[in-house]
C-alpha positions as CSV (number, residue, x, y, z in Angstrom):
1,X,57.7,69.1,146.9
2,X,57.6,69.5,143.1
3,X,57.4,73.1,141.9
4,X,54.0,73.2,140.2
5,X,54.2,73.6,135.7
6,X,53.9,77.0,135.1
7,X,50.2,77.7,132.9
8,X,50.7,78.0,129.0
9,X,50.2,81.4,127.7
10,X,48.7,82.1,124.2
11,X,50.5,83.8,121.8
12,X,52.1,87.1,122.8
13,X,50.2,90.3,121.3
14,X,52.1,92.4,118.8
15,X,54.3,95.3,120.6
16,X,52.5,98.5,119.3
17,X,55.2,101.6,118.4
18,X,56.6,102.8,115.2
19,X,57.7,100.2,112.8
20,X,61.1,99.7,111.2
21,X,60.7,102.4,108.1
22,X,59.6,105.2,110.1
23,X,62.9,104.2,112.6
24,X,65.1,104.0,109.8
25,X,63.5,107.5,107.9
26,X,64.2,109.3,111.7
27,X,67.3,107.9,112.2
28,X,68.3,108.8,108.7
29,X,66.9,112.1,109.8
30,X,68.9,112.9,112.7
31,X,72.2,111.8,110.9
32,X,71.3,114.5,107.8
33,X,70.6,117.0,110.3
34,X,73.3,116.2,112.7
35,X,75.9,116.3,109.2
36,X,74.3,119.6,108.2
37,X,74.8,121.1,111.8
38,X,78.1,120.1,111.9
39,X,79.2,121.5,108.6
40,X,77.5,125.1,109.8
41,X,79.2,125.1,113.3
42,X,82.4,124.3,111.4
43,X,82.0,126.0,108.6
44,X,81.4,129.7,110.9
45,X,84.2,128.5,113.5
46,X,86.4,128.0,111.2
47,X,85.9,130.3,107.7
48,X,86.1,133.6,108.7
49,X,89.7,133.1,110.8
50,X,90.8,131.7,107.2
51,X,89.4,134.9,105.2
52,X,91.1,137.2,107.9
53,X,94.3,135.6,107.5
54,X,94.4,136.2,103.6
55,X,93.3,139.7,103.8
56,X,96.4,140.3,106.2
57,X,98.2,138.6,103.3
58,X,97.0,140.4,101.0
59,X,98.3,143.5,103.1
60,X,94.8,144.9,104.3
61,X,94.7,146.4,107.6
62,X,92.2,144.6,109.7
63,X,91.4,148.5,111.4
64,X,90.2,149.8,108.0
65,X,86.8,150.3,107.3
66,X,87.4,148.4,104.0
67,X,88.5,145.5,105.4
68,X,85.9,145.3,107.9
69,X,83.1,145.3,105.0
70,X,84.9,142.6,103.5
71,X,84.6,140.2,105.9
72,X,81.1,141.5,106.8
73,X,80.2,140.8,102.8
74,X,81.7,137.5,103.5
75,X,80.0,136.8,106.4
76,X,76.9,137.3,104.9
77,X,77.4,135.6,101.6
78,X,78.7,132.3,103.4
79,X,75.6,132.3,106.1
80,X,73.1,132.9,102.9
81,X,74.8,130.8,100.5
82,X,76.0,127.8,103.0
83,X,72.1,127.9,104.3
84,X,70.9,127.0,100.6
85,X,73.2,124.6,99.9
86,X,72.4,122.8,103.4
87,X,68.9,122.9,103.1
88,X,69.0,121.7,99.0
89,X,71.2,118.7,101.0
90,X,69.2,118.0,103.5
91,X,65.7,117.6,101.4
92,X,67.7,115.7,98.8
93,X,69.1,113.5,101.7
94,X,65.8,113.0,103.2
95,X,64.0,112.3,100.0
96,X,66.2,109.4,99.0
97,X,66.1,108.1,102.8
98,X,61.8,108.7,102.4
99,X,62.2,106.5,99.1
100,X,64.9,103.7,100.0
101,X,62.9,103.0,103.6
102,X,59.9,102.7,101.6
103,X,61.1,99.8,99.6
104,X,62.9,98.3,102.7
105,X,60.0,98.3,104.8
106,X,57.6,97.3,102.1
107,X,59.9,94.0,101.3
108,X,60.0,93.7,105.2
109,X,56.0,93.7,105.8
110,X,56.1,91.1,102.2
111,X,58.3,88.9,103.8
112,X,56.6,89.2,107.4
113,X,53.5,88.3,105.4
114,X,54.4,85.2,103.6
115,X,56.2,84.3,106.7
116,X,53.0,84.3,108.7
117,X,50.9,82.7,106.1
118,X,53.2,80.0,106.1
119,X,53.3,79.4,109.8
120,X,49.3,79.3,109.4
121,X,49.9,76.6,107.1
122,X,49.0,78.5,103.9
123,X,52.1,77.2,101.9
124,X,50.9,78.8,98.7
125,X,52.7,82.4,99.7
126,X,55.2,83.5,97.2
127,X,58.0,86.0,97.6
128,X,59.3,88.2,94.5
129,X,62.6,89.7,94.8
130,X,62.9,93.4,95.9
131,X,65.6,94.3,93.9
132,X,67.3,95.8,96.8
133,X,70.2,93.6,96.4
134,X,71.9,90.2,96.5
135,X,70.8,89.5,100.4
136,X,67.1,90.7,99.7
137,X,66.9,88.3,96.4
138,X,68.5,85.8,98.8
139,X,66.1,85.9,101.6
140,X,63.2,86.3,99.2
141,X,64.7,83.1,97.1
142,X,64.5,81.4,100.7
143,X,61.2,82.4,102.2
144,X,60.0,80.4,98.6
145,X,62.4,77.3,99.0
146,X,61.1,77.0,102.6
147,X,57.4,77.2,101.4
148,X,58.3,74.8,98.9
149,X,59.5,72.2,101.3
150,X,57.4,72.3,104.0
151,X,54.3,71.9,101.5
152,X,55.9,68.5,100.3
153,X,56.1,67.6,104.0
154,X,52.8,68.6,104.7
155,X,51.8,66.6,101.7
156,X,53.9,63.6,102.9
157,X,52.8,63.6,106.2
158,X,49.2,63.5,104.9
159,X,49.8,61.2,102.6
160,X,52.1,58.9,105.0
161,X,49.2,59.1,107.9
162,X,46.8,58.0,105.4
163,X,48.7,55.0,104.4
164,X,49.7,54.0,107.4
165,X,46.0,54.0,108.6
166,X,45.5,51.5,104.8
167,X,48.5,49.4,106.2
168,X,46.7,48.5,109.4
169,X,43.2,48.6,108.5
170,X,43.8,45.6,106.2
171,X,45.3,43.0,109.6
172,X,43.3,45.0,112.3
173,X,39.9,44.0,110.0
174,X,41.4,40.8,109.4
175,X,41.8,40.3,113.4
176,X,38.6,41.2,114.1
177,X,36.6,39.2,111.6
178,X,37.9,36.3,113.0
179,X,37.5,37.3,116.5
180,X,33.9,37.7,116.1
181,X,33.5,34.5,114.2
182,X,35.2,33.0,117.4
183,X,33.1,34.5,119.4
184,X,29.7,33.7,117.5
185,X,31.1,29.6,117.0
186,X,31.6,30.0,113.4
187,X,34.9,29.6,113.3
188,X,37.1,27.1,115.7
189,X,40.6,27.9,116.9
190,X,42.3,25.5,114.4
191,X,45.2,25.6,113.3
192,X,44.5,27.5,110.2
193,X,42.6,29.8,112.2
194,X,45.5,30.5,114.2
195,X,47.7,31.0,111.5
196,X,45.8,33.5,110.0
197,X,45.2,35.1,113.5
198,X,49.2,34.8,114.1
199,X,49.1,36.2,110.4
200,X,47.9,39.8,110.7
201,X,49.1,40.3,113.8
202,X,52.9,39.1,112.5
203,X,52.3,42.1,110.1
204,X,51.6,44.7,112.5
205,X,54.1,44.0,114.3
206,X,56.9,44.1,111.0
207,X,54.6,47.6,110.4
208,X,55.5,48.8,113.6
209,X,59.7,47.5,113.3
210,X,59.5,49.1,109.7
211,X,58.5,52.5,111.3
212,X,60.8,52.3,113.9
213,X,64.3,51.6,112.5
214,X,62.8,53.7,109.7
215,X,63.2,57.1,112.7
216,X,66.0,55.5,114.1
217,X,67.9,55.9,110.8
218,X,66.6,59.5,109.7
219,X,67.0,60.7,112.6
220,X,70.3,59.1,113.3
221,X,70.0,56.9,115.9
222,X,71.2,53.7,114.2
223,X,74.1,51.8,115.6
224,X,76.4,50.7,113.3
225,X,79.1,48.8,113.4
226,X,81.2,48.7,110.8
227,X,84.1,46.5,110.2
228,X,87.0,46.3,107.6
229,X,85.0,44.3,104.2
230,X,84.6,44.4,100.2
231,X,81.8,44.6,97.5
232,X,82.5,41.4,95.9
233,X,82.0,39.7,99.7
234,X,78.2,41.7,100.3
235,X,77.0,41.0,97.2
236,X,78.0,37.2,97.3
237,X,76.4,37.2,100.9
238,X,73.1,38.7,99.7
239,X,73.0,36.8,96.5
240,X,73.2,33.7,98.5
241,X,70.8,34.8,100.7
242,X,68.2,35.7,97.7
243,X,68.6,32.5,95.9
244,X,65.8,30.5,96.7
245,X,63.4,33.4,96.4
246,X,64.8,34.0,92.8
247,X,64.9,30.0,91.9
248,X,61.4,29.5,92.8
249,X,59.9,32.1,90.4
250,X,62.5,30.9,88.0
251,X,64.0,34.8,87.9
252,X,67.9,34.8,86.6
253,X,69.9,36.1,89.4
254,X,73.2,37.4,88.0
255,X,76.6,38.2,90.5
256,X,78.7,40.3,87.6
257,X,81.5,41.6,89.9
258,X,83.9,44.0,87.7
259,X,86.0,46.2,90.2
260,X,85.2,45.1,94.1
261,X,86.5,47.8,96.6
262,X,87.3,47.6,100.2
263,X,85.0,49.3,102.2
264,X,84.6,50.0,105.7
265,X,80.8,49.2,106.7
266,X,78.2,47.8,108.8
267,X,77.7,43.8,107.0
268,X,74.4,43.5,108.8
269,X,73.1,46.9,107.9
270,X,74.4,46.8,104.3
271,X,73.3,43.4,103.9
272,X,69.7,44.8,104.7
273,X,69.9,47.1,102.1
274,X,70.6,44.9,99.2
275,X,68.3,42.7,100.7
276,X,65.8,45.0,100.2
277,X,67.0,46.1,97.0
278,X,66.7,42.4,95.8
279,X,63.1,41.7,96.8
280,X,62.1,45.1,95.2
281,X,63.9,44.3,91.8
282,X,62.1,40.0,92.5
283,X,58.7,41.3,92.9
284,X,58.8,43.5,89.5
285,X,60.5,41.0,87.3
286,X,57.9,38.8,85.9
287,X,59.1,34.7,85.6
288,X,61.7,34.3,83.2
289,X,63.2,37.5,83.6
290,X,66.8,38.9,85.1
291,X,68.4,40.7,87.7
292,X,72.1,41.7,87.7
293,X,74.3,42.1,90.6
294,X,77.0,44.4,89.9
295,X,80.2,45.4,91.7
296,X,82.4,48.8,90.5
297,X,84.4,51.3,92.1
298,X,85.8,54.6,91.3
299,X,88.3,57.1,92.9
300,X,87.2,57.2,96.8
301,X,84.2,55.0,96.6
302,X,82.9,51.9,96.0
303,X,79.1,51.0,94.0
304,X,77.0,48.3,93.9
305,X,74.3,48.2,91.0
306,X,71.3,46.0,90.9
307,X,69.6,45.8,87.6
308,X,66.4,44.4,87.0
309,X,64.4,43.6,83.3
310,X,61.2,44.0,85.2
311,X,58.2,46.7,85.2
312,X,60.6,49.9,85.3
313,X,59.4,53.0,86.9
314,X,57.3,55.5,84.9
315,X,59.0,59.2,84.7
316,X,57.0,60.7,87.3
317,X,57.5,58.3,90.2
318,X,61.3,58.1,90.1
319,X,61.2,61.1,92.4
320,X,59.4,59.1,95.3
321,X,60.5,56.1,95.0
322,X,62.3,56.1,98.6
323,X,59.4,58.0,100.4
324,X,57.4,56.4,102.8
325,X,54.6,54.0,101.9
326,X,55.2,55.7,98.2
327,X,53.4,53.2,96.0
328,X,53.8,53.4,92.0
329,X,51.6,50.7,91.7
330,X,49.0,50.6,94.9
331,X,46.9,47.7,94.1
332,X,50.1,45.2,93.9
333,X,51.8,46.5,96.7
334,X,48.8,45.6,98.8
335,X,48.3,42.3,97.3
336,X,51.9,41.7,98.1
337,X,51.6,43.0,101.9
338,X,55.0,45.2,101.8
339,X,55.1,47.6,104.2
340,X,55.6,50.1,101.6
341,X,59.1,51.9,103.6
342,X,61.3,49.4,102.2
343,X,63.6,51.7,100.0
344,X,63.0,54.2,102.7
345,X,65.0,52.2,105.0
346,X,67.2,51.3,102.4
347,X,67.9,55.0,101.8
348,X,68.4,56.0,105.4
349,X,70.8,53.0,106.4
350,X,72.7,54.0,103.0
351,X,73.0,57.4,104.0
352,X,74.2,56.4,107.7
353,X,77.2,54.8,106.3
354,X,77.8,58.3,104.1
355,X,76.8,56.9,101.4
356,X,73.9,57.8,98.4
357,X,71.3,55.4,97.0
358,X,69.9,56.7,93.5
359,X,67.4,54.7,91.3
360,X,67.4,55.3,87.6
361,X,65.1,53.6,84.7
362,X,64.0,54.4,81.2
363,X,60.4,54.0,81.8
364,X,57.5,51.4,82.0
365,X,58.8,48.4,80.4
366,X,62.5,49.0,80.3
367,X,63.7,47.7,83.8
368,X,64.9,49.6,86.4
369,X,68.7,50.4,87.8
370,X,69.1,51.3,91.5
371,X,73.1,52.4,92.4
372,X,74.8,52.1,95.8
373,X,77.4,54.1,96.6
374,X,80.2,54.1,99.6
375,X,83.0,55.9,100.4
376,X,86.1,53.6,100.4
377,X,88.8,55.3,102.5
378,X,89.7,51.6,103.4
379,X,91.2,51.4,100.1
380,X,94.1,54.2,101.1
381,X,94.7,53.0,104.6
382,X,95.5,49.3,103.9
383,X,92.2,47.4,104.7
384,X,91.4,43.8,103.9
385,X,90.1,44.2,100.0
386,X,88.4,41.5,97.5
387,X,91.4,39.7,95.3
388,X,91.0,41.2,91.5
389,X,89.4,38.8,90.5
390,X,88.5,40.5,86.5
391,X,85.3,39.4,85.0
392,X,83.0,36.8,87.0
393,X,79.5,36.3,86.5
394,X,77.4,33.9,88.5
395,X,73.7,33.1,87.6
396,X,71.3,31.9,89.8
397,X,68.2,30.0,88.2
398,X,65.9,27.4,88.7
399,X,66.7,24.1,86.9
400,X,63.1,22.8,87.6
């Protein structure tokens, strides 16, 4: 028999008790009085076998009644004047230990605060330093960062849900229209009906795929399997691939490989990627226009550039570009029915390999430049690499 889930509890109430200043100011307290106590008990234990011992050096006899006022005066003075000078210690001690726990606990209760209004999802909270030091500047620094980030998550993640709900809205409407014109006889399954049924529902399903490997590779879940390759061989492979594409809207598709590296990757997943890369650069270069293919490497890695004479990417956008269903241009994108995580993929199946995948441009109009790179320990440990082959260009074009 199955033990039976145990009932969820709601939050825990606050424990009740002093807080952390007033346990800090006692303890502080106890060790300033348990320092002044000690220097009392060792101060009479041990003072007055000292003073005896230079009177007897100083040849007074410890019988005489002058020598037994002395050490009485002693006596006296030490209680009177060691008393003062503990007590002076002890309210000095006790006042910087009032002052210092008040700071402390007051940067405590701040950061307590902004870390509760953060957990209730007010990601506004901010967090000055204390200027109790480099670890309270540091934590302070962090509490902000942390806000910070998971604002532009929230933000995403609205955003994201929002788009994704746009992405199938467009098939699922689509789906039903022509259901219900199927049901009412207005519409016959045809062929074309079919199509356009087989259509929408061809796009929720790439939707769904998109999402998918899109987890698979953030979170780390992708297989790879990489094998023993070079630069100059991808980019042939996916230039060949994106011909036709580029031929039939008559956009120049330039190989320029200058320096190919070996490099140790997946083919199929890489492939992806500059497949990707490719179709983003085709659908914002208008007819007539140019996209270059370029192979380099540097000291441990390898880069592969592609370069487009298209749209180019205003400024404030370059910072999104690889976020999910992140649209510069909304209306197009739609037109086009992209799923909209294409770059996101891109970025994640890059990164899987250890690799980065930046984009660059110099704004609307001037094209835009995104840069692969890889590491290439193949080329230390003897793998298969690309013959130099120098300068070769290949263009791709339509002769039509």
């Amino acid at each position: 028999m199955s033990t039976p889930p145990r009932p969820v509890t709601g939050p825990a109430h606050p424990r009740t008790g002093f807080g952390f200043g007033s346990r800090l100011l006692a303890a502080q307290t106890l060790v300033v009085l348990g320092g002044a106590l000690s220097a009392w008990l060792v101060a009479a234990a041990v003072a007055p076998g000292l003073f005896h011992n230079h009177l007897q050096q100083a040849g007074i006899e410890h019988v005489s009644t002058e020598a037994a006022h002395v050490e009485e005066a002693f006596a006296s003075a030490m209680i009177i004047s060691l008393a003062i000078a503990l007590l002076v210690s002890v309210l000095m001690a006790l006042a910087v230990s009032w002052y210092f726990t008040g700071r402390v606990q007051r940067s405590i209760a701040a950061v307590a605060t902004s870390a509760t209004d953060i957990a209730g999802g007010r990601y506004s909270s901010r967090l000055s330093g204390p200027g109790l030091g480099r670890e309270f500047d540091q934590l302070a620094e962090t509490i902000n960062r942390l806000a910070d980030r998971l604002d532009s998550i929230e933000t995403t993640r609205r955003r994201m849900l929002s788009d994704l709900a746009h992405e199938m809205r467009t098939p699922l409407a689509t789906l039903d229209a022509h259901l219900e014109a199927l049901e009412d006889g207005i519409r016959v399954a045809d062929t074309e009906t079919l199509t356009i049924l087989r259509s929408s529902t061809s796009r929720l399903e790439r939707l769904a795929e998109d999402m998918g490997a899109v987890s698979r590779a953030e979170e780390g879940r992708l297989s790879i399997d990489p094998i023993a390759t070079d630069t100059a061989t991808l980019v042939a492979t996916a230039i060949r691939a994106a011909g036709d594409r580029y031929a039939a809207k008559n956009v120049a598709l330039i190989d320029r490989v200058e320096r190919p590296a070996a490099v140790t990757v997946d083919e199929d997943r890489i492939g992806q990627v500059l497949g990707n890369l490719l179709d983003n650069a085709l659908r914002h270069t208008p007819t007539g226009g140019a996209v270059t293919v370029t192979a380099d490497a540097g000291d441990g890695w390898a880069g592969i550039t592609v370069t487009d004479t298209g749209e180019g990417i205003a400024p404030e956008h370059l910072g999104h570009l690889f976020d999910r269903f992140y649209r510069a241009d909304t209306a197009r994108r739609h037109q086009e029915g992209g799923s909209g995580i294409g770059l996101t993929i891109a970025r994640a199946l890059v990164e899987a390999h250890g690799g980065t995948l930046t984009a660059s441009s110099a704004g609307a109009g001037a094209g835009a430049r995104f840069t692969l790179r890889l590491p290439a320990p193949a080329a230390r440990t003897g793998a298969r690499a690309a013959p130099a082959r120098g300068h070769v260009e290949r263009t791709y074009r339509s002769v039509g």
